[in-house]
DSSP file (Angstrom, degrees, kcal/mol; ACC not computed):
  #  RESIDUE AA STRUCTURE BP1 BP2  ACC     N-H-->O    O-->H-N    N-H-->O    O-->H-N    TCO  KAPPA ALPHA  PHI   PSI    X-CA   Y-CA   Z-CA
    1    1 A X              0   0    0      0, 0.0     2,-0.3     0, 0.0    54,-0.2   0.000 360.0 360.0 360.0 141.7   -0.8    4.7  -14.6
    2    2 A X        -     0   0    0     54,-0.2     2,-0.5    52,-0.1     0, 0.0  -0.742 360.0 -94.3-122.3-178.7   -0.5    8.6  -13.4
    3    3 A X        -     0   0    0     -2,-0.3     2,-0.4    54,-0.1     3,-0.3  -0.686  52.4-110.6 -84.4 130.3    1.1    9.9  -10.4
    4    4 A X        +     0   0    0     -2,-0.5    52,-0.1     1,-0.2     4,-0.1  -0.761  48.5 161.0 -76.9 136.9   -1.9   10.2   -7.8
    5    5 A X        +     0   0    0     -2,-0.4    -1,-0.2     2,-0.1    64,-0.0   0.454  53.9  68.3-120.5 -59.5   -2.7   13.8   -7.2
    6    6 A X  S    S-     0   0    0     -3,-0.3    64,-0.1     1,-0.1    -2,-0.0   0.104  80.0 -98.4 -93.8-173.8   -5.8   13.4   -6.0
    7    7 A X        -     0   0    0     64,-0.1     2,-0.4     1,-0.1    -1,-0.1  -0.375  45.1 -98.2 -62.0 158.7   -7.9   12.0   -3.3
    8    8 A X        -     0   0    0      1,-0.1     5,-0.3     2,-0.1    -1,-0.1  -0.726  44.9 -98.8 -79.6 148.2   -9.4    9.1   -3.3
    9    9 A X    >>  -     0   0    0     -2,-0.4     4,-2.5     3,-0.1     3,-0.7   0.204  41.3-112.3 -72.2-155.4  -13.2    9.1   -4.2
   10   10 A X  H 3> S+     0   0    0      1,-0.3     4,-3.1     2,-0.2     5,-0.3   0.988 116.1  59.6 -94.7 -38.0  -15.5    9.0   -0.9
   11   11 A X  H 34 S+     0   0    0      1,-0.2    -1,-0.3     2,-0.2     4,-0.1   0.831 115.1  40.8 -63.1 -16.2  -17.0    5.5   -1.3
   12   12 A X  H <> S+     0   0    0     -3,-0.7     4,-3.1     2,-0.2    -2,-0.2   0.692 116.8  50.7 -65.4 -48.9  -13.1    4.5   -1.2
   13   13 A X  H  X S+     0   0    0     -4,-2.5     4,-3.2    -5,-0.3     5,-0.2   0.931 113.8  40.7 -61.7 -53.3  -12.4    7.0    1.5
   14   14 A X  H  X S+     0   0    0     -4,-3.1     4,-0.9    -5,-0.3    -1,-0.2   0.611 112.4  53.7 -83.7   5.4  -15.2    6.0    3.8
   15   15 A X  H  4 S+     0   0    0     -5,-0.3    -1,-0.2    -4,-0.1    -2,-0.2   0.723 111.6  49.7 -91.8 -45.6  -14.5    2.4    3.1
   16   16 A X  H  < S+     0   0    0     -4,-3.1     3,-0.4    -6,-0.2    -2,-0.2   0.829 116.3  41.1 -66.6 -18.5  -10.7    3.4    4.1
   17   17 A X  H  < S+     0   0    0     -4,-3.2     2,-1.6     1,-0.3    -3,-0.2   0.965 109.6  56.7 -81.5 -66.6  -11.7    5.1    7.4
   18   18 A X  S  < S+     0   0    0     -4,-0.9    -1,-0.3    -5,-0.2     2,-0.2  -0.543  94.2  81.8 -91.4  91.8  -14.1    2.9    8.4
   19   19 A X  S    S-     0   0    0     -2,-1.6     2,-0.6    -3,-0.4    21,-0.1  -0.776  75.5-117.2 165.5 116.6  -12.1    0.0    8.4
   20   20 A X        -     0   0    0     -2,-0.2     2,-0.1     1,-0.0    -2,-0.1  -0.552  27.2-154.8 -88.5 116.3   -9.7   -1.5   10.8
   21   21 A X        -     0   0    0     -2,-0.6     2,-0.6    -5,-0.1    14,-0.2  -0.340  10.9-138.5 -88.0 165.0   -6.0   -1.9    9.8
   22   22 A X        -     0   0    0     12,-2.0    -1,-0.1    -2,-0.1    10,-0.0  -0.925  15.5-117.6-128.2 104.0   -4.2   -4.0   11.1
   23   23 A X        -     0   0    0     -2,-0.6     2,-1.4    10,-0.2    10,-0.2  -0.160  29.0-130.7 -49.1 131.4   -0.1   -3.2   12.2
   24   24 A X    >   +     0   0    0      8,-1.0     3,-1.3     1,-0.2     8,-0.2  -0.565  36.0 175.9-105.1  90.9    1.9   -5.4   10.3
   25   25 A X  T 3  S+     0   0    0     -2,-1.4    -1,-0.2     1,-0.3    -2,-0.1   0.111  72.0  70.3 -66.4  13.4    4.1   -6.7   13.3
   26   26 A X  T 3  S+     0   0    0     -2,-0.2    -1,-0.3     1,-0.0    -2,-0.1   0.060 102.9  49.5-126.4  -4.5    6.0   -9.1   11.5
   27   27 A X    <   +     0   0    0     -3,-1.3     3,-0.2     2,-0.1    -2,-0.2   0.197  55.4 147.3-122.5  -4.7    7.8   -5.9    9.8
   28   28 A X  S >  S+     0   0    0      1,-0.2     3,-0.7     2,-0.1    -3,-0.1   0.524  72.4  59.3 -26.2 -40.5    8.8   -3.8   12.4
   29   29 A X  T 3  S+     0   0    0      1,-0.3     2,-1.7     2,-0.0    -1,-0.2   0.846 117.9  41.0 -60.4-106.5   12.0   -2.5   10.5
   30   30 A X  T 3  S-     0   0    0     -3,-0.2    -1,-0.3     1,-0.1    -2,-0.1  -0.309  85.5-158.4 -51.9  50.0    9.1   -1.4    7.7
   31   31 A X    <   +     0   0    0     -2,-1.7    62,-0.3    -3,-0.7     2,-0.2   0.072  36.6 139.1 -44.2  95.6    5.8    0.1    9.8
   32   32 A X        -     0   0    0     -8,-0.2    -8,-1.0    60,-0.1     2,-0.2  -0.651  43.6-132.8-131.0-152.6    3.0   -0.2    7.4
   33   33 A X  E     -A   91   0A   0     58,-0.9    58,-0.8   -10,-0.2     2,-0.2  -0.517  22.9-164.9-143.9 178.5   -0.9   -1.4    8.1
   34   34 A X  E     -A   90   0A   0     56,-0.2   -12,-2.0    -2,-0.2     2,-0.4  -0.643  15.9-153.8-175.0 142.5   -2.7   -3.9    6.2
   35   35 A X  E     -A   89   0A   0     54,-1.1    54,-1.1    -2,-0.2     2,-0.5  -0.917  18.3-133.7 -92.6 150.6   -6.1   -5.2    5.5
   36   36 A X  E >>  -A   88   0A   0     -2,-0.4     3,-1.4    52,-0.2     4,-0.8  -0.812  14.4-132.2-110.8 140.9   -7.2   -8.8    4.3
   37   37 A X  G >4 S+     0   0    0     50,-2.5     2,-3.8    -2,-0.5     3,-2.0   0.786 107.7  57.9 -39.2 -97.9  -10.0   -9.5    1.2
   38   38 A X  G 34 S+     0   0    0      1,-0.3    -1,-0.3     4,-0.1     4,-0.1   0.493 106.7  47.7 -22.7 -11.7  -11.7  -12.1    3.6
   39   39 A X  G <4 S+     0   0    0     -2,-3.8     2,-0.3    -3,-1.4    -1,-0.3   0.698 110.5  40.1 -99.6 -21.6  -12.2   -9.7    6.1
   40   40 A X  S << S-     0   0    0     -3,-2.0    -1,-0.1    -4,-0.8   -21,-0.0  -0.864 103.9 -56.8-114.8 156.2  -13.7   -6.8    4.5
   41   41 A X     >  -     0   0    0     -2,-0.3     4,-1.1     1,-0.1    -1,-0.1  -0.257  43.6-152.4 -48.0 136.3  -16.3   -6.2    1.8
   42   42 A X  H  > S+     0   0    0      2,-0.2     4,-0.6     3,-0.1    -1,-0.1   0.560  94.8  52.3 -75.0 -32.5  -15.1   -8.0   -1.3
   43   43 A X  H  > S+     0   0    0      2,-0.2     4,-0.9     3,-0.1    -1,-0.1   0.709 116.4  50.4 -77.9 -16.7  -17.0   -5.6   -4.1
   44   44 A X  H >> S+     0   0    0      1,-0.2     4,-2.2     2,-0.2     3,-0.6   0.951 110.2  42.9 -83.9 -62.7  -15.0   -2.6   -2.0
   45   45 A X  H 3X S+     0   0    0     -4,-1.1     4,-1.0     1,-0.2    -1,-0.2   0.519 108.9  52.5 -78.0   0.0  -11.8   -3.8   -1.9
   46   46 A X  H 3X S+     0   0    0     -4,-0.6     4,-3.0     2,-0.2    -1,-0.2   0.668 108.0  60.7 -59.1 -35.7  -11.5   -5.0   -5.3
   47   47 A X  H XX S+     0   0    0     -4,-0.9     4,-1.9    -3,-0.6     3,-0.5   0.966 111.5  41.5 -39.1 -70.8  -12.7   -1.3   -6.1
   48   48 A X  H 3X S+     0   0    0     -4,-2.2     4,-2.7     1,-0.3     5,-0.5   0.792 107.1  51.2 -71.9 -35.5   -9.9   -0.3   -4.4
   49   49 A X  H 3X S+     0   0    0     -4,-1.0     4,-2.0    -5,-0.2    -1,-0.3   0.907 110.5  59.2 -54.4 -29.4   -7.4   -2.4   -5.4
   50   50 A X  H <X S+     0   0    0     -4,-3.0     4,-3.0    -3,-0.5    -2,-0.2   0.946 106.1  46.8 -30.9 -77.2   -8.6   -1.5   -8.9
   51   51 A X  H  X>S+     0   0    0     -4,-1.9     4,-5.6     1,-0.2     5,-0.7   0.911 103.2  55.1 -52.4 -50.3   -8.0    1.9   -8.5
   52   52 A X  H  X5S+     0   0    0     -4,-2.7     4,-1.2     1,-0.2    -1,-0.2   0.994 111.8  53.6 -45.0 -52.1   -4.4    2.0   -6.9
   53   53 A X  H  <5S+     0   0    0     -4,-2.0    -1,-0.2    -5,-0.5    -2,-0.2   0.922 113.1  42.3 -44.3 -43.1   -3.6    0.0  -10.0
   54   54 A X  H  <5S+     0   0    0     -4,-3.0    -1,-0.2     1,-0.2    -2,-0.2   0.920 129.6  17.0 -81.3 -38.6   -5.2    2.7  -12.4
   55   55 A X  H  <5S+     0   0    0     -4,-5.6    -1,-0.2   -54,-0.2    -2,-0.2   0.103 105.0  89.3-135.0  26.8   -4.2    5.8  -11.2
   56   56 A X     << -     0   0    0     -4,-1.2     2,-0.3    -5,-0.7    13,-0.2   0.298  69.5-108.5 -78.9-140.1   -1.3    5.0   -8.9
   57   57 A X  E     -D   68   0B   0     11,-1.2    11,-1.4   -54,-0.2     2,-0.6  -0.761  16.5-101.1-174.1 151.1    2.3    4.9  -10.0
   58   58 A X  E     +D   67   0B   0     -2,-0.3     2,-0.3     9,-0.2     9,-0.2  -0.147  54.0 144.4 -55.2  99.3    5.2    2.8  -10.7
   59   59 A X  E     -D   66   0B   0      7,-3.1     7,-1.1    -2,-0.6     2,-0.1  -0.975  37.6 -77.0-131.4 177.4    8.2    2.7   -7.6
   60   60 A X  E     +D   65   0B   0     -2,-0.3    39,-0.4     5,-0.2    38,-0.2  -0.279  25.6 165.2 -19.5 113.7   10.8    0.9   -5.7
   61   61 A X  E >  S-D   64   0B   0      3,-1.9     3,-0.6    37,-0.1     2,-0.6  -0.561  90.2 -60.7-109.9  75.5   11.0   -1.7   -2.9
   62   62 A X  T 3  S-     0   0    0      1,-0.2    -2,-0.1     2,-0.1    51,-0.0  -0.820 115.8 -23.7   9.8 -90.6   14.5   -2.6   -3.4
   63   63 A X  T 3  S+     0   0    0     -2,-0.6     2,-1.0    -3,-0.1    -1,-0.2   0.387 118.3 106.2-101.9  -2.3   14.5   -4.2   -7.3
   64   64 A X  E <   -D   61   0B   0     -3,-0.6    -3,-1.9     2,-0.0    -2,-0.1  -0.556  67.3-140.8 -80.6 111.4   11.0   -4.8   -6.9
   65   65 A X  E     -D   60   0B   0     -2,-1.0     2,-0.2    -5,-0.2    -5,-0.2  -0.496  20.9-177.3 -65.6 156.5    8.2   -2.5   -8.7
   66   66 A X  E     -D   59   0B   0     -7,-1.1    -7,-3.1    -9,-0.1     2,-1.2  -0.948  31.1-125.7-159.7 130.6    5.7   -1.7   -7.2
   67   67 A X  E     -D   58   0B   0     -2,-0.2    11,-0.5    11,-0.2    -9,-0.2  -0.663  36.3-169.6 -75.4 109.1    2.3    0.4   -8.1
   68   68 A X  E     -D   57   0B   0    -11,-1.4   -11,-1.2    -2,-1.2     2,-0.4  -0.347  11.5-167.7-106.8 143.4    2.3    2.8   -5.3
   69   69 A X  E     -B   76   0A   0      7,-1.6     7,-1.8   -13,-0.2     2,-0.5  -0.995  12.5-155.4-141.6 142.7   -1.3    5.5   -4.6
   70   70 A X  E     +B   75   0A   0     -2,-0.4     2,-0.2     5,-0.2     5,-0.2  -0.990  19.6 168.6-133.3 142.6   -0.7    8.5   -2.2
   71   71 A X  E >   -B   74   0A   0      3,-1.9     3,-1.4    -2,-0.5   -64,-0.1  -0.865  64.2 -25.3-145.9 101.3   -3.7    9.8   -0.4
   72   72 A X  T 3  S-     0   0    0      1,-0.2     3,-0.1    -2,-0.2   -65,-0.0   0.975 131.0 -39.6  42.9  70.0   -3.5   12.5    2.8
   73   73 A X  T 3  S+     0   0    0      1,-0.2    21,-3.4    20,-0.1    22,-0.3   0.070 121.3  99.2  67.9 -16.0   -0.2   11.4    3.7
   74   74 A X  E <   -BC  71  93A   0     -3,-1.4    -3,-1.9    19,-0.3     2,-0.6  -0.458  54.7-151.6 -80.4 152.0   -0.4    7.6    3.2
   75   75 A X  E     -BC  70  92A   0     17,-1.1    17,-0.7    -5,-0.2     2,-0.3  -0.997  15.9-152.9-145.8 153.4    0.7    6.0    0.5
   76   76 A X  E     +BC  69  91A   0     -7,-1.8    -7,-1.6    -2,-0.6     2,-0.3  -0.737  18.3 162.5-135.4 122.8   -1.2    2.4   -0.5
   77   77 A X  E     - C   0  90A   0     13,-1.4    13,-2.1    -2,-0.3     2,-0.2  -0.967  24.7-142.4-152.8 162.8    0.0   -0.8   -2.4
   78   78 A X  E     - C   0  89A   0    -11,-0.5   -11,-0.2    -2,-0.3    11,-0.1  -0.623  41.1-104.7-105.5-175.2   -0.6   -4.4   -3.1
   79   79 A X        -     0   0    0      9,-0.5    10,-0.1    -2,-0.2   -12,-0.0   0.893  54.3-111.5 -76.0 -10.6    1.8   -7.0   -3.5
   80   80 A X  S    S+     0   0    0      1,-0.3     2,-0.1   -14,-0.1    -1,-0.1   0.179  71.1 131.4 114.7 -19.2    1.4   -7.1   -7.8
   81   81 A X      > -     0   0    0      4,-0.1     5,-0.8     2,-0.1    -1,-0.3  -0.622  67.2 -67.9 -99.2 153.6   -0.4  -10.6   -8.1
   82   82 A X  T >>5 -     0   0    0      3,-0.2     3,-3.4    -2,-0.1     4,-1.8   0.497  49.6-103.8  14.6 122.4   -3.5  -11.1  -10.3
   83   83 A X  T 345S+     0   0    0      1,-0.3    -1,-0.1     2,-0.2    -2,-0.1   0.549 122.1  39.8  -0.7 -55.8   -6.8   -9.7   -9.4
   84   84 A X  T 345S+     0   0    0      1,-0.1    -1,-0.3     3,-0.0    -2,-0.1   0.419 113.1  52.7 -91.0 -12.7   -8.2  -12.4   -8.3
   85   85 A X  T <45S+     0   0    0     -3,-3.4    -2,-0.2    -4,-0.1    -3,-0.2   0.948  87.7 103.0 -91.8 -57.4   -5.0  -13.9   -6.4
   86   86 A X     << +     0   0    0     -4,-1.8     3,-0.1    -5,-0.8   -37,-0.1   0.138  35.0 161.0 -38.0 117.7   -4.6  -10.2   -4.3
   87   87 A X        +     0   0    0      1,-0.2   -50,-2.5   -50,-0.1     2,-0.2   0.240  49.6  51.3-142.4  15.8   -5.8  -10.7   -1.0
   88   88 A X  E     -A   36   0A   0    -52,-0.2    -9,-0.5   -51,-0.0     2,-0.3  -0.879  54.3-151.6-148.5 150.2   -4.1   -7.6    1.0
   89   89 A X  E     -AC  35  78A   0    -54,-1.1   -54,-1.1    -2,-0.2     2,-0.3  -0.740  13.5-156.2 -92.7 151.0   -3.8   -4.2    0.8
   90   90 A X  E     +AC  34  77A   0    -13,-2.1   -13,-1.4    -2,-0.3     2,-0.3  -0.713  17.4 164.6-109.5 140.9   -0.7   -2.3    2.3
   91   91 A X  E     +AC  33  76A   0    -58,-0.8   -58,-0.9    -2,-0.3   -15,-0.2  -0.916   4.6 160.2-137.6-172.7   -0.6    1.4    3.4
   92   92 A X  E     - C   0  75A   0    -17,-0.7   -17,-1.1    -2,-0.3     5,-0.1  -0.728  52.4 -68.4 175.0 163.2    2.2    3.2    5.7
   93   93 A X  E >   - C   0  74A   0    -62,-0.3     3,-1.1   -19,-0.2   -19,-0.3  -0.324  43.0-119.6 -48.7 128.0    3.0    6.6    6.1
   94   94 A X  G >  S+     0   0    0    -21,-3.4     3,-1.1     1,-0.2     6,-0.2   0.694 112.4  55.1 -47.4 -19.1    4.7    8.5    3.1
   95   95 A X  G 3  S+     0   0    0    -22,-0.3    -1,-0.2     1,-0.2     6,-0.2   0.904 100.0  56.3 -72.3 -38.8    7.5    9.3    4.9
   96   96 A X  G <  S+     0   0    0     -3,-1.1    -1,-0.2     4,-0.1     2,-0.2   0.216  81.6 121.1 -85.7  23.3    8.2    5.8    5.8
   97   97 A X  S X> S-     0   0    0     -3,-1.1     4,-2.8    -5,-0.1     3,-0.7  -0.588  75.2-114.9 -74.3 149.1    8.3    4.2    1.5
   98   98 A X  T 34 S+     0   0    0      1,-0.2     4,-0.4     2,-0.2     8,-0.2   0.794 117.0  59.1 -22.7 -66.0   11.2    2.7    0.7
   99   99 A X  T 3> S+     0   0    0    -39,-0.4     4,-1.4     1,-0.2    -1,-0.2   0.653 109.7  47.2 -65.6 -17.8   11.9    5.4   -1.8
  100  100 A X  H <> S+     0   0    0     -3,-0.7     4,-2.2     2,-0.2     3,-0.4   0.953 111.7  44.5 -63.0 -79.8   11.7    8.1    1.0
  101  101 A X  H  <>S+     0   0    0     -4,-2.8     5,-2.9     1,-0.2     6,-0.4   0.656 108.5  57.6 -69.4  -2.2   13.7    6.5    3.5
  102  102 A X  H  45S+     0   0    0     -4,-0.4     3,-0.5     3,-0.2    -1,-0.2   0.968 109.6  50.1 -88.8 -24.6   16.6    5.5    0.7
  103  103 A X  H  <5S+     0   0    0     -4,-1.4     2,-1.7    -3,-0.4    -2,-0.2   0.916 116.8  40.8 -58.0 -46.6   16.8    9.7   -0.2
  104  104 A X  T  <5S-     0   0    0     -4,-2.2    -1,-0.3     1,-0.1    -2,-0.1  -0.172 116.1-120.9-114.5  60.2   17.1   10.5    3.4
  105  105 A X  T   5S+     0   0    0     -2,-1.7    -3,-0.2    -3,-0.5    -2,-0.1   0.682  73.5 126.0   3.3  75.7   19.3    7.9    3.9
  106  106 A X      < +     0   0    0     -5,-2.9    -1,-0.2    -8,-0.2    -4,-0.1  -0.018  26.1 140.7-143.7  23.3   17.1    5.9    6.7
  107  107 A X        -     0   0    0     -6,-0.4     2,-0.1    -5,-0.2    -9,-0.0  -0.420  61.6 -92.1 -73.1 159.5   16.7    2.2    5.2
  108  108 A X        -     0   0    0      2,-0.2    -1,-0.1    -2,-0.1    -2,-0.0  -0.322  18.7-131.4 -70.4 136.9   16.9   -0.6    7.7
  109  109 A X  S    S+     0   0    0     -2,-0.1     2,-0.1     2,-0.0    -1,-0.1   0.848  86.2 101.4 -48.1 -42.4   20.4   -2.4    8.5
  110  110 A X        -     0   0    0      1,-0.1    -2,-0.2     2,-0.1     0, 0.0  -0.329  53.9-175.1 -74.1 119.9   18.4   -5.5    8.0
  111  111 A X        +     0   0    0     -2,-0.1    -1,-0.1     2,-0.1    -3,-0.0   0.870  54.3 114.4 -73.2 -57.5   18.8   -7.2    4.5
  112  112 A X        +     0   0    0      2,-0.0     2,-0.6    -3,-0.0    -2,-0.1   0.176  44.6 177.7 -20.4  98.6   16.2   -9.5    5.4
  113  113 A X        -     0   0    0    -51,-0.0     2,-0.3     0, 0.0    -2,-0.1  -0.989   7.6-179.9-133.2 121.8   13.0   -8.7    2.7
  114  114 A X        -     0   0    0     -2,-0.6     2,-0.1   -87,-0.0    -2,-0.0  -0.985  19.6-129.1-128.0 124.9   10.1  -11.1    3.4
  115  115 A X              0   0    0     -2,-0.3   -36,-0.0     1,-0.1     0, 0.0  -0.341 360.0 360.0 -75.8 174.8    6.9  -10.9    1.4
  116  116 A X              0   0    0     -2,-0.1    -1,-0.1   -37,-0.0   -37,-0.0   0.682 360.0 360.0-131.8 360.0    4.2  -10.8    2.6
């Protein structure tokens, strides 16, 4: 894994634009987006999950690792499980990671950590 520097490449990009995320209301505390596999092309989003994996990098959601990708202010994850098991992708604004809000001291009151 490296630290993503760069963009993602454009069939990845235009696969992220045009595609409709979905607010993950069940989270409020933690404003991110998500798509689900079963709802989008399957060869695309494997791509991508691929990629976050490869050239993302390892951080924090409380003791949980997590392979992290940052791309034009967003920053992208899946939950960890198996290739084949993985069936959404995550994004939310960098400002609003985990590791972000625990530096500027701005984490949630709320203990309460549900997967998803």
């Amino acid at each position: 894994m490296t630290n993503s520097t760069v963009a993602f490449p454009a069939v990845l990009r235009e696969f992220i634009d045009s595609t409709p995320w979905t607010f993950a209301r069940t989270m409020p505390e933690w404003p991110h987006e998500y798509i689900v596999r079963e709802r989008v092309d399957e060869e695309i989003f494997v791509q991508l999950v691929r990629y976050i994996r490869e050239h993302g990098y390892e951080g924090k959601f409380y003791q949980r690792s997590i392979t992290y990708y940052d791309d034009r202010g967003m920053t992208y994850w899946t939950m960890g499980a198996p290739l084949d098991k993985t069936t959404i992708i995550n994004r939310c604004r960098k400002e609003d990671t985990y590791e972000v809000r625990l530096r500027e001291a701005r984490l949630p009151e709320s203990k309460d950590i549900r997967s998803e």
